[in-house]
C-alpha positions in Angstrom: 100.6 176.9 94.7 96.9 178.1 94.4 96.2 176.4 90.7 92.6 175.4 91.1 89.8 173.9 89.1 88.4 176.9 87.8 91.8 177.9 86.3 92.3 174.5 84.7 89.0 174.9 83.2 90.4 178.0 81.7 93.7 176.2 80.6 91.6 173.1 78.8 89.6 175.6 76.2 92.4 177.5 75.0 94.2 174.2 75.0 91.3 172.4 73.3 89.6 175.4 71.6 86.0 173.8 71.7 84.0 173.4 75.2 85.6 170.7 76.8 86.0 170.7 80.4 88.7 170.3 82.8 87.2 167.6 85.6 90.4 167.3 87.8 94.0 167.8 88.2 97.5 167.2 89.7 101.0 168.4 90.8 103.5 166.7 90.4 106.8 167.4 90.9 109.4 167.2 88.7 113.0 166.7 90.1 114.3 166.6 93.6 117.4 168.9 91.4 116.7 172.5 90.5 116.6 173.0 87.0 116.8 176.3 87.8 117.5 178.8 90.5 114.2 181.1 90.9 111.6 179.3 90.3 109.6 175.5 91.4 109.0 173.4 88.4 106.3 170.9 88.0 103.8 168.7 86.1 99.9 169.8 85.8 97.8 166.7 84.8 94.5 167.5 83.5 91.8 165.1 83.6 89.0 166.7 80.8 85.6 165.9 79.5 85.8 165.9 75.7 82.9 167.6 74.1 82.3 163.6 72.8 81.9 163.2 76.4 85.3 161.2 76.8 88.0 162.0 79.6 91.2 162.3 78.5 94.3 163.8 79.9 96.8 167.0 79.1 100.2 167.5 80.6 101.3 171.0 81.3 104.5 172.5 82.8 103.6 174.5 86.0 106.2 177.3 87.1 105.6 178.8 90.7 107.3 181.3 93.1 110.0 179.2 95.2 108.1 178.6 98.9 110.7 175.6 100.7 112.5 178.7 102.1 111.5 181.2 102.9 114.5 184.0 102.3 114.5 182.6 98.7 110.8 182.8 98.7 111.5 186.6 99.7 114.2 187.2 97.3 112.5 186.1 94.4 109.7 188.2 95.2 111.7 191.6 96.1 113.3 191.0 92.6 109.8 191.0 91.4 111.6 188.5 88.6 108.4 185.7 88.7 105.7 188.9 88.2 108.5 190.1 85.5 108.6 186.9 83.4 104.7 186.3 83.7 104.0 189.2 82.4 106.4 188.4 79.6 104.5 185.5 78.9 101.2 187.3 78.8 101.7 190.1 76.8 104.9 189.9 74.6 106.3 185.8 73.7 103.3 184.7 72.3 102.9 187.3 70.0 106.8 187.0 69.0 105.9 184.0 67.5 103.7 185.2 65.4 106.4 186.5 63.4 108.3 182.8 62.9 107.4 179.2 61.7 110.4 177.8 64.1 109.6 178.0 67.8 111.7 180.3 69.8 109.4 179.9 73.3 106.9 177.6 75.2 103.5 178.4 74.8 101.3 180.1 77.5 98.3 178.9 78.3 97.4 180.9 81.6 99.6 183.2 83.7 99.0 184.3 87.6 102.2 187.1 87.9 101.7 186.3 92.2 102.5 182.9 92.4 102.3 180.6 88.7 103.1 180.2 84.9 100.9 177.2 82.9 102.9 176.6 79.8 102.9 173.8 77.0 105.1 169.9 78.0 107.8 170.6 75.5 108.8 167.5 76.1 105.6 166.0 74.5 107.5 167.7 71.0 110.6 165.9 71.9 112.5 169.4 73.7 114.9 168.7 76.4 118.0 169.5 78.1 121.0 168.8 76.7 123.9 168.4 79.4 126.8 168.9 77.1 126.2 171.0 73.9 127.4 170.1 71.3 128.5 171.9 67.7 125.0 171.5 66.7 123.4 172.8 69.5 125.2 176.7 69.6 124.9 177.1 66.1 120.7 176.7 67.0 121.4 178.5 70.0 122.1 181.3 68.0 119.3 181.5 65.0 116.7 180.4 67.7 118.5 184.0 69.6 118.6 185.9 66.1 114.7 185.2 65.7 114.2 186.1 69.5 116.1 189.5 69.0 114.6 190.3 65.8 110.8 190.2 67.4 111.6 193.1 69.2 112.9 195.3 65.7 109.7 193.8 64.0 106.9 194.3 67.0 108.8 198.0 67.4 108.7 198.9 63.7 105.6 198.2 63.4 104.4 200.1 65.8 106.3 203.1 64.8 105.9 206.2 62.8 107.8 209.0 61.3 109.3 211.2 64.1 107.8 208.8 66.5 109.2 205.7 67.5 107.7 203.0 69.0 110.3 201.6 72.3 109.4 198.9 74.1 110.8 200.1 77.5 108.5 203.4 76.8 105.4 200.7 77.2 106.7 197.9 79.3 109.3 199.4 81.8 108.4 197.0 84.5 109.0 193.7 82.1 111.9 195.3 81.1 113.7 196.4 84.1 116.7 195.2 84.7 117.3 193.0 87.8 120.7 191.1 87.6 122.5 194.0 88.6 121.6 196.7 91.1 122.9 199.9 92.2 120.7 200.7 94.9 122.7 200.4 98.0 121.4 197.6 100.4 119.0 196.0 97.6 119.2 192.2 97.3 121.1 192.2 93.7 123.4 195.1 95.3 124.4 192.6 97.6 124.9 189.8 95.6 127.1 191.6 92.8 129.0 192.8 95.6 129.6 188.8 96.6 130.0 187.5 93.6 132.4 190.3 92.7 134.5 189.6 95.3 134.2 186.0 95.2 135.7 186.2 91.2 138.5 189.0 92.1 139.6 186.3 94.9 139.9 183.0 92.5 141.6 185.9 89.9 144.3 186.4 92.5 144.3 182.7 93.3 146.0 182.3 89.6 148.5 184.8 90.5 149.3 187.0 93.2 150.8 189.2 90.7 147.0 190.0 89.7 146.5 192.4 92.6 145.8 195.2 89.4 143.7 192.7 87.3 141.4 192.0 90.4 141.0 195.6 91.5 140.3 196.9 87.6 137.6 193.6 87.8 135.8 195.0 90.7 135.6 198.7 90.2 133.9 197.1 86.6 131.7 194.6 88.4 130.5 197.0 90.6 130.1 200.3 89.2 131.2 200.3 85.2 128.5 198.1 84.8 126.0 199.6 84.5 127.0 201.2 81.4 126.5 197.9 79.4 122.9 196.6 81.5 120.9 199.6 81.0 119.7 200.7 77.5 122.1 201.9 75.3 121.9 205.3 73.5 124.6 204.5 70.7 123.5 200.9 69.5 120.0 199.6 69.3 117.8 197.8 71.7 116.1 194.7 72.1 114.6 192.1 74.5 117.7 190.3 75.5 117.3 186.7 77.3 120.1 188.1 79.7 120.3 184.2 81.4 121.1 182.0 78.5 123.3 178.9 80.3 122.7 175.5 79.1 119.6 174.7 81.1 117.7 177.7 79.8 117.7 176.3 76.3 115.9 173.2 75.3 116.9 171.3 72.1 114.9 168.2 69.9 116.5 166.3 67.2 114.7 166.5 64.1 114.2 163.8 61.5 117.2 165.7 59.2 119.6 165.7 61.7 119.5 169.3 63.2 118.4 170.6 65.9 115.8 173.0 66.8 116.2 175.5 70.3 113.7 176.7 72.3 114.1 179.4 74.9 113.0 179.3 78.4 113.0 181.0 81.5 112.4 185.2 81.0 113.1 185.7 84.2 116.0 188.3 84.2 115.4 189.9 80.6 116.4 193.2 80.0 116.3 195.8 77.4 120.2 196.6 75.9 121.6 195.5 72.4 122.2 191.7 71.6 125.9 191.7 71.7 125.5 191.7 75.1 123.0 188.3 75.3 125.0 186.8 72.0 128.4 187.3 73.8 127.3 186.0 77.5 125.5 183.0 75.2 128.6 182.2 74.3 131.2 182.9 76.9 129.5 180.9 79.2 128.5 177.5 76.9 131.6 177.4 75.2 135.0 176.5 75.9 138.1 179.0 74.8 139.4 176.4 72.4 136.2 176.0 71.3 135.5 179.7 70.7 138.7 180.1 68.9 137.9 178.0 66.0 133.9 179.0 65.6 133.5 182.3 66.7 133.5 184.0 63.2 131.2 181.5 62.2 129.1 181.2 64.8 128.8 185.4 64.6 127.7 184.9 61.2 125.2 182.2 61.8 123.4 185.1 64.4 123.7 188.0 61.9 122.5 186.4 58.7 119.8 184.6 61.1 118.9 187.6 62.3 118.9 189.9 59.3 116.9 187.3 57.3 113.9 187.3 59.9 114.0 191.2 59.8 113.7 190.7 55.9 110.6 188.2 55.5 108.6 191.1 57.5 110.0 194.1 55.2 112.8 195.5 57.6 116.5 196.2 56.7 118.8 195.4 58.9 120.3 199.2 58.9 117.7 200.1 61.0 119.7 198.2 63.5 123.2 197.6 62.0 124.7 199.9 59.8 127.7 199.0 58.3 130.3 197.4 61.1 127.7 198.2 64.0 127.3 194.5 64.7 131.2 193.8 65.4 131.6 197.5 66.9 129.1 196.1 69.1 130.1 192.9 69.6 133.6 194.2 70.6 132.1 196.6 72.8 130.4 194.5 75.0 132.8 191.8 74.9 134.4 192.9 78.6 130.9 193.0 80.0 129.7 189.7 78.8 133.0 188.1 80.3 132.2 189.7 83.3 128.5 188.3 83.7 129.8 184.7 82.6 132.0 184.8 85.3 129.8 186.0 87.9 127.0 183.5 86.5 129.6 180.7 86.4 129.6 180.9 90.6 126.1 179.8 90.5 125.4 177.9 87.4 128.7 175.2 87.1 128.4 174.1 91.0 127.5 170.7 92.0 124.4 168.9 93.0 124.8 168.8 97.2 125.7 172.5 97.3 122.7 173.3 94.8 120.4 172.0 96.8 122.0 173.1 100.5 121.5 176.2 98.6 117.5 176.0 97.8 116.9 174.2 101.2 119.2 175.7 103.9 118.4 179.5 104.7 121.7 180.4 106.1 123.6 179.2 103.4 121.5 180.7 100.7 122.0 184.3 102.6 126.0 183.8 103.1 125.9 182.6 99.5 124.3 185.5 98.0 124.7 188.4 100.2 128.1 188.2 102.3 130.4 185.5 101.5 130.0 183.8 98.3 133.8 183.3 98.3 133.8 180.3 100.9 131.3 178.3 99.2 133.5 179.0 95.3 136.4 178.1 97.0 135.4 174.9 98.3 133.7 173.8 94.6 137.3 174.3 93.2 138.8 172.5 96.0 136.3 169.2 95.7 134.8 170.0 92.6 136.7 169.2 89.7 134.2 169.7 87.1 133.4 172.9 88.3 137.2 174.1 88.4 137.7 172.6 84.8 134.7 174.8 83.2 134.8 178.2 86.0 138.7 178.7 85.4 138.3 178.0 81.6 135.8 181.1 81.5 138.2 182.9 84.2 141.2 182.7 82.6 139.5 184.3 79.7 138.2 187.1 81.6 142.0 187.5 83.4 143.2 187.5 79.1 140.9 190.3 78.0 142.1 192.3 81.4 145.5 192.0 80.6 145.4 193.1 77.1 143.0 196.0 78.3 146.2 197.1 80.5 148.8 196.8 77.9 147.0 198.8 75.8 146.3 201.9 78.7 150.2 201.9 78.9 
């Protein structure tokens, strides 16, 4: 884990911001359950010497490269995702939130990109997890997403000059880089969108054998049109997108009015494209179809006017992102692409509790999983799983909809 005393005394003074000093500590572990899939999460307890000469503690959350197996210790690490969110940490999030009163991230308080992330207890502020989100909750998913977007336009335009703009990607490709989906042949994420592909196409053709087309017009996107949508895009604008927002990478607190305020966590697999792509996957993958057909338009909305507001209070338009219908031209552009990433993401993120953690814990399973047969493992959730049928088909059966109209209108 490699935290020591000398880095805790580092944490206390920015934590304190006088000379009090850190006299001991502890790990301790959260959950037996992984909150989430590449990375350990735990407690720091800080025992300090106040400069009154009293000890008190602080309570951090500690984030550290995966090491009870080993091929997910290596996995993690050929992704370079833990160095990529770090680094995140150290030299992008807290400055975004500069530009906002609400809170869109944790606080760092000390980053090592080989092996750990300190950050603030959100829970101390009253942030958790919510297990089913409600109304409330998506419509604070998406302003808390609007004023994460709109850091990027703001830290970019300022930066900028006439003739010369100022990219992120330019000056932080490495952050930046996109690791969900691969095209290098042999890679680890090559692998694993070729298994996941194939583990969606087979549940498509288990709705209907009549689906042969649907499945093979699913693959040849998941694994080569692709591609198009994850990298940069040189017709819409770009931005730091999230690019893993399920329910467990958002915490939520109640305030005293009723509402809710979101915080996002867990950088691990951002990437540089436009937002339709992370408001789209937001969506597709928290929300139920029903759901999305009554409160898309407004939910849409919420993000825009969210979003162009924030640009506003720092003296950008939003035409130097959206001009005129560029937001739903966008939107509707990457709508086959986010449906395509919240069904992949569904075979990982709606499974249950025993295979999670055969997953985390049993080498053999995590490399059939991920790299050669995810299919077997998907199959058996929809068998014995029926919360995980009831939410992976709901998102399915969307994706099999937009693929059907997308052939009706070739002909």
């Amino acid at each position: 884990m490699a935290v020591t005393l000398e880095d805790c005394k580092k944490i206390i003074q920015r934590y304190t911001k006088d000379d009090s000093t850190a006299v001991a500590f502890q790990v301790v572990t959260l959950s037996d359950t992984p909150a989430g899939y590449l990375g350990e999460h735990y407690r720091l307890c800080i025992t300090y010497k106040t400069s009154q000469n009293r000890l008190q503690i602080a309570n951090f959350f500690l984030k550290c490269v995966p090491t009870g197996n080993q091929n997910f210790t290596d996995y993690v690490l050929e992704l370079g995702v833990f160095r990529k969110e770090a680094n995140l940490y150290k030299h992008l999030l807290n400055d975004f939130q500069k530009h906002h009163t609400a809170q869109i991230a944790p606080k760092s308080y000390l980053v090592n990109p080989e092996s750990f992330i300190v950050l603030e207890d959100l829970s101390k502020k009253g942030f958790s997890m919510v297990d089913q989100l409600s109304h409330e909750n998506i419509v604070q998913l998406m302003k808390t997403l609007a004023r994460f977007h709109s850091s990027s336009i703001i830290f970019e335009e300022r930066r900028s000059f006439p003739g010369k703009p100022y990219k992120l990607i330019d000056h932080f490709p490495d952050e930046l880089k996109e690791t969900t989906f691969s095209p290098v042949e042999g890679s680890a994420r090559y692998k694993w969108g070729i298994s996941t592909s194939k583990a969606v196409a087979n549940t498509i053709l288990m709705q209907s054998q009549s689906y042969t087309q649907i499945a093979e017009d699913f693959l040849k996107f998941a694994q080569t049109d692709i591609f198009e949508y994850v990298f940069p895009s040189k017709k819409f604008r770009n931005v730091i997108c999230h690019a893993d927002l399920w329910k467990n990478n958002a915490l939520f607190k109640n305030t005293s009015n009723g509402t809710d305020e979101c915080v996002l966590i867990d950088y691990q697999l951002v990437r540089y494209t436009p937002p339709a792509l992370d408001v789209m996957t937001a969506l597709h993958v928290n929300c139920s179809t029903s759901y999305l057909k009554d409160n898309m338009k407004e939910l849409l909305n919420t993000y825009y006017n969210t979003f162009k507001d924030c640009l506003q209070k720092h003296g950008v338009s939003i035409d130097v992102v959206f001009k005129g219908n560029e937001f739903q031209e966008s939107i509707d552009h990457y709508e086959i692409a986010s449906l395509t990433e919240s069904a992949m993401f569904g075979t990982i993120i709606f499974i249950g509790k025993e295979l999670g953690q055969q997953l985390t814990s049993d080498e053999n399973a995590f490399n059939e999983f991920n790299y050669t047969n995810r299919s077997k493992y998907i199959m058996n959730e929809i068998a014995n799983n029926p919360a995980f049928e009831s939410r992976y088909t709901d998102i399915l059966n969307r994706l099999i909809g937009y693929l059907l109209k997308r052939n009706v209108s070739k002909i």
